[in-house]
N, C-alpha and C positions, 0 to 999 in steps of 0.2 A: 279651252281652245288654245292651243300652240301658235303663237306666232314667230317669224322667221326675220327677222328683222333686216338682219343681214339681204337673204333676198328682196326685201322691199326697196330698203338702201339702195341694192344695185342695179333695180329696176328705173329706181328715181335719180339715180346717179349722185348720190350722196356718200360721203365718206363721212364712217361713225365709231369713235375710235373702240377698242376693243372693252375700255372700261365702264362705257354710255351703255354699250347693247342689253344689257340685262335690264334696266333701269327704262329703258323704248318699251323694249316688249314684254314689262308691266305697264306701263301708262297705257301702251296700245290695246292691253287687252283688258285694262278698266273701261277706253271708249266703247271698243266693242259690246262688253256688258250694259254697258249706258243705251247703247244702242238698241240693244236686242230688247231691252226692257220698256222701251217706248210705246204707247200705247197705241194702238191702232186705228189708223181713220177710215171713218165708215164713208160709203159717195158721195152719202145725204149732207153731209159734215163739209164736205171738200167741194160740192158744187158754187157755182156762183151767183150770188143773189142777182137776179134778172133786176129788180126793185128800186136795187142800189146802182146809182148811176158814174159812183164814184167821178164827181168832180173834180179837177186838176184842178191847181192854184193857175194864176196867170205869172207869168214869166216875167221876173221886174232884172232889168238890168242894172248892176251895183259896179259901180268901178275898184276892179282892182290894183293888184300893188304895182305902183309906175314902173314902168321898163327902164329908165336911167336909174331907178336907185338899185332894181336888181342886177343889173350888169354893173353897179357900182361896187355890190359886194360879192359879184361871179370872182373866181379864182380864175381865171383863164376866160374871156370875150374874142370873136372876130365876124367882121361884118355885122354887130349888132345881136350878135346871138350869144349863148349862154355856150361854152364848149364842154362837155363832160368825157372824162375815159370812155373808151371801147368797150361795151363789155358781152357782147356778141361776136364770134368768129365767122 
């Protein structure tokens, strides 16, 4: 199987520089063999046991890391908050 790295890159909008691409698309078509060769689940296999009622733990509330010491070692704070770069347009 051929893959095209390049077009995937530009579909995902990733820049990958000329000397990577060979090296992608062999890793990418070891996963795919990985893939294809995984065995197949039958219904009976994937169904869910009626039986099993899977119980949830109960919810314990743990106090975490105090808010003055992490705005103590934020790079940038205002009104109490954490400020981080933009990295959304």
């Amino acid at each position: 199987m051929e893959i095209n790295i390049k077009h995937i890159a530009k579909l995902a909008k990733l820049s990958i520089p000329e000397d990577k691409i060979s090296k992608f698309e062999t890793e990418m078509e070891d996963i795919i063999k990985m893939v294809e060769n995984l065995p197949e689940i039958t219904s009976e296999s994937a169904l869910v046991d009626v039986n099993n009622t899977m119980e949830l733990r109960e919810d314990v509330v743990i106090p975490s890391s105090p808010r003055d010491e992490m705005i103590m070692n934020a790079p940038q704070t205002a009104a109490g908050c954490i400020l981080i770069p933009k990295v959304v347009e």
